[in-house]
KOLGUPA-901278 format. One record per residue (C-alpha): y, z, x; residue number from 0. Coordinates in pm, whole numbers. Example, Ala and Ser with C-alpha at 12.3 -4.5 7.8 and 13.67 -1.06 7.14 Angstrom:
2
+--------+--------+--------+-----+
:     c2 :     c3 :     c1 : pos :
+--------+--------+--------+-----+
:   -450 :    780 :   1230 :   0 :
:   -106 :    714 :   1367 :   1 :
+--------+--------+--------+-----+
# end
This chain:
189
+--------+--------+--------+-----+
:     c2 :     c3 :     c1 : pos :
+--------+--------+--------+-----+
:  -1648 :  -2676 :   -449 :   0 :
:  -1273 :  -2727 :   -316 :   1 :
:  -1170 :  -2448 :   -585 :   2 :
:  -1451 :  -2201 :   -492 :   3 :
:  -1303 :  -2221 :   -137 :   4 :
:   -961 :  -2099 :   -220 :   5 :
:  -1076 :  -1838 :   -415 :   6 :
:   -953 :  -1466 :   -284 :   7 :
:  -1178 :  -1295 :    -44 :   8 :
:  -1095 :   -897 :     -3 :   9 :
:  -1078 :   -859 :    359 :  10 :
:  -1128 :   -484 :    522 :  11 :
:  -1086 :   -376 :    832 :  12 :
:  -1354 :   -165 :   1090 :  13 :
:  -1276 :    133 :    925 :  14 :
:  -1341 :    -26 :    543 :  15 :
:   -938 :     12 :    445 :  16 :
:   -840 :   -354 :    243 :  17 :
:   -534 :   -530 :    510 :  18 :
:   -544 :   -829 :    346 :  19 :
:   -661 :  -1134 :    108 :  20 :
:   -824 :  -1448 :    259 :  21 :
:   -969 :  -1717 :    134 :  22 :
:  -1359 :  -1781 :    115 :  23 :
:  -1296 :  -2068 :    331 :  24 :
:  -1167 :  -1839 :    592 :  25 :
:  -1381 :  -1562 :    525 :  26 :
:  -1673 :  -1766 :    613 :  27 :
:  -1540 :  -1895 :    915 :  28 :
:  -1437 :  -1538 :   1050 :  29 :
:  -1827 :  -1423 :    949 :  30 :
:  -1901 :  -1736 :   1162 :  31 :
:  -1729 :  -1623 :   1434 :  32 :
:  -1883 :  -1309 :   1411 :  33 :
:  -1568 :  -1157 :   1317 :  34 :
:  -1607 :  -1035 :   1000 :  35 :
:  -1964 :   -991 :    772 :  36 :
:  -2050 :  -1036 :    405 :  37 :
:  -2028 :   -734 :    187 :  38 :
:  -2264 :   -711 :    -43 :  39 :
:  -2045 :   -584 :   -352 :  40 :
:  -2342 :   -385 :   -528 :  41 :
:  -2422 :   -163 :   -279 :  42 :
:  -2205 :   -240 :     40 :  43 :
:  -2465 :   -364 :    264 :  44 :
:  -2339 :   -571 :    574 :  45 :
:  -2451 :   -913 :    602 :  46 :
:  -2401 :  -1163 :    901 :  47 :
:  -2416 :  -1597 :    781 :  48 :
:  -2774 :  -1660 :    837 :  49 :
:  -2886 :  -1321 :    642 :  50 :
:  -2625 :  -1396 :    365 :  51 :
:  -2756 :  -1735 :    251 :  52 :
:  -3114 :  -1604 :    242 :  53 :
:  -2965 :  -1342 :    -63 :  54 :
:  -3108 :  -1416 :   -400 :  55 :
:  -2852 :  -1562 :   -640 :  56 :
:  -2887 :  -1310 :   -959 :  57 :
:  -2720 :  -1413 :  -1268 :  58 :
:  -2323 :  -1194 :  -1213 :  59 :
:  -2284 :  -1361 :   -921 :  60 :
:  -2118 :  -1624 :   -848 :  61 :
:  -2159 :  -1899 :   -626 :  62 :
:  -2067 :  -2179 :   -364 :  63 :
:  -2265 :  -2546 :   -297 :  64 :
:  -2339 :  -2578 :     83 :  65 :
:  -2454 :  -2909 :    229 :  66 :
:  -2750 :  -2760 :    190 :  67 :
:  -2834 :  -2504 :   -100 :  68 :
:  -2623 :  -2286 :   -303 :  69 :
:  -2508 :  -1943 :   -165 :  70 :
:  -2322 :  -1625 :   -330 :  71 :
:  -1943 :  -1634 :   -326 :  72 :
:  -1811 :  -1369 :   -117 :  73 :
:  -1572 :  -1079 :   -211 :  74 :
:  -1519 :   -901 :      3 :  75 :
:  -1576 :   -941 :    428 :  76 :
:  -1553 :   -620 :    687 :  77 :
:  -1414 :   -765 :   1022 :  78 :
:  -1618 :   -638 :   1303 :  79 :
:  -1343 :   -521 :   1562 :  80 :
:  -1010 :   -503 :   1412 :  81 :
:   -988 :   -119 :   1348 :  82 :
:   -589 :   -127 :   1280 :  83 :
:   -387 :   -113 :    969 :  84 :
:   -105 :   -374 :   1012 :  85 :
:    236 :   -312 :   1015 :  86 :
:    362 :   -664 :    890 :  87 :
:    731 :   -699 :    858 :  88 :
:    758 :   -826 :    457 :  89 :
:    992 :  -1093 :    472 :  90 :
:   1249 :  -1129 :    201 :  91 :
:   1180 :  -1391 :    -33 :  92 :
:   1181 :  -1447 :   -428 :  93 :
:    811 :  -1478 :   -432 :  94 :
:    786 :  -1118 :   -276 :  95 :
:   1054 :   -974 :   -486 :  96 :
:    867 :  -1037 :   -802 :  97 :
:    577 :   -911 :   -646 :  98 :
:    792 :   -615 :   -571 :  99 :
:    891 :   -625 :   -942 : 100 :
:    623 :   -713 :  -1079 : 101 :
:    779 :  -1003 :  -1234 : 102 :
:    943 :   -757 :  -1466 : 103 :
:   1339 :   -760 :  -1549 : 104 :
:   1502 :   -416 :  -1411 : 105 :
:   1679 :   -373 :  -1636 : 106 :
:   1495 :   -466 :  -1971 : 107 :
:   1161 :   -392 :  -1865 : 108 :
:   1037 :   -710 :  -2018 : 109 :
:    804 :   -913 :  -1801 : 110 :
:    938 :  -1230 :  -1721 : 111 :
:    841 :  -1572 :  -1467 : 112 :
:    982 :  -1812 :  -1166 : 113 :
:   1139 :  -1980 :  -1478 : 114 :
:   1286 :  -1755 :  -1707 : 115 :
:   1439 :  -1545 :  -1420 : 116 :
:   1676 :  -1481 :  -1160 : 117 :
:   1710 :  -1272 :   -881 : 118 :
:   2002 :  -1042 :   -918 : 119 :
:   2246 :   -873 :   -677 : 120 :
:   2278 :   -515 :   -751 : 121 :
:   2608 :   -481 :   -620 : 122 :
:   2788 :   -839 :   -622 : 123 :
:   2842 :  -1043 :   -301 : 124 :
:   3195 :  -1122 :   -451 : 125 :
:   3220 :   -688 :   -398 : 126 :
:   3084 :   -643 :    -45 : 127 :
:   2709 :   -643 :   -148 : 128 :
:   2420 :   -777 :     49 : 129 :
:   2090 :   -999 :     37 : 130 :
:   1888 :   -682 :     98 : 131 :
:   1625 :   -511 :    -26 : 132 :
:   1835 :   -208 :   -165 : 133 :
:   2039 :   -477 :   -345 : 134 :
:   1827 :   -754 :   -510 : 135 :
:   1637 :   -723 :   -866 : 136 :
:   1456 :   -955 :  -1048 : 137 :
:   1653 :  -1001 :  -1386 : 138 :
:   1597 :  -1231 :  -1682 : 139 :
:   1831 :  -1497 :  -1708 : 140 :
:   1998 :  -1367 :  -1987 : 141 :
:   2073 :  -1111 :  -1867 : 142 :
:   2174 :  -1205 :  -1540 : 143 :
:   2466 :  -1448 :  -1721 : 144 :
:   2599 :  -1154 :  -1874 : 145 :
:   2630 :   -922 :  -1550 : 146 :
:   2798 :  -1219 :  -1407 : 147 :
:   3010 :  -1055 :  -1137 : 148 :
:   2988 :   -725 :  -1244 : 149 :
:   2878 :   -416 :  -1126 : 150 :
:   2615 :   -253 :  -1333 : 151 :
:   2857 :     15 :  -1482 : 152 :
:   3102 :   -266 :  -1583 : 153 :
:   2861 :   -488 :  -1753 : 154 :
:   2701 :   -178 :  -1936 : 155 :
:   2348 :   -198 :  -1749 : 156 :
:   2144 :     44 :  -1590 : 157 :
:   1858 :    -26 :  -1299 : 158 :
:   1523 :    113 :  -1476 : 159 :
:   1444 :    211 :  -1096 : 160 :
:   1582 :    206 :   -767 : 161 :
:   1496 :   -115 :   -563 : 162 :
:   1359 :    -41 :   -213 : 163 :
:   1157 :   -208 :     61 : 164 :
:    828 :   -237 :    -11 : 165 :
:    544 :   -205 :    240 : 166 :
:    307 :   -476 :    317 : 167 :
:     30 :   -331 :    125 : 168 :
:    192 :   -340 :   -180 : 169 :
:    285 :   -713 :   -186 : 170 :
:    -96 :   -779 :    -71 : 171 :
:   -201 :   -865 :   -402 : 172 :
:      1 :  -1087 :   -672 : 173 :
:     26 :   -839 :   -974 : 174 :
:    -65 :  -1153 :  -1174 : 175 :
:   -400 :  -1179 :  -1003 : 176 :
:   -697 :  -1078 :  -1209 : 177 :
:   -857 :   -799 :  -1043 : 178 :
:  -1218 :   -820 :   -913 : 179 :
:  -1424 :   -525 :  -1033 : 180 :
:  -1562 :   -499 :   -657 : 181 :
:  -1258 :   -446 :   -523 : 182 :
:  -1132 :   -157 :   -703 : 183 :
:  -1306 :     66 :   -510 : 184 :
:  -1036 :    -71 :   -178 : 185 :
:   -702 :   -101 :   -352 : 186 :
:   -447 :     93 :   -589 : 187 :
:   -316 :    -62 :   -845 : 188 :
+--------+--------+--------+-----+
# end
């Protein structure tokens, strides 16, 4: 049950445009609230908590114990009167720069982990460069050892894109998530 609780919940504002992930915990306390309602991913019917758990359980979905009785697993929630698209200032952090990245080295293009790599400074702090957007890249370790304190041209490397700020939306959803089909229809990836 604890596990089924933390599991990613697709949440959409009045206007049915995806502004962020929740939890199913939190999903079903905004519903109950009367916040948010149930989507019902087949064919997007609205439901509010005492209409949800009354939904027969058919084999694809999946599903949560209540004190009670078992109930569907929700996806994806519609908040009721939130009608704005958020305009969240993305902090700077090594969690959102691989997001950014998508935990791939710029410069080998190899997909890499928390473990096996470093976040890189474009231009070197020990030349005038910055912890900034425009000037950090996720790099392997490797190769990060060999840049050293070099600029790019001097160590031979090349950027295999430009890093820039990213908006809010696109560090939303951990690239290493698995994608629920039901979603698809809300977000780009």
């Amino acid at each position: 049950m604890k596990e089924n609780i933390k599991k990613p919940v697709l949440a959409l504002n009045k206007g049915w445009v995806a502004i962020r992930v929740k939890t199913v915990q939190d999903a079903i306390k905004l519903v109950f609230r009367e916040r948010a309602l149930f989507v019902e991913v087949d064919d997007y019917e609205v439901y509010n908590w005492e209409k949800w758990v009354l939904l027969p359980i058919k084999e694809q979905n999946k599903i949560i114990q209540t004190t009670k009785n078992c109930i569907r697993r929700p996806e994806i929630i519609v908040l009721t009167n939130y009608n704005k698209i958020p305009s969240y200032n993305v902090k700077l952090t090594r969690k959102n720069l691989f997001i950014r990245d998508n935990f791939t080295c710029q410069y080998t293009g190899k997909k890499v982990d928390f473990n096996d790599a470093d976040i890189d400074h474009v231009i070197p702090l020990s030349k005038g460069g910055k912890n900034t957007w425009n000037n950090l890249v996720v790099a392997s370790k490797k190769i990060n050892r060999k840049k050293g304190n070099k600029t790019n041209g001097e160590a031979g490397l090349k950027l295999l894109k430009k890093p820039v700020k990213p908006r809010y939306r696109e560090l939303m959803i951990d690239p290493r998530m698995k994608i629920p089909e039901s979603w698809k229809n809300f977000i780009k990836k």
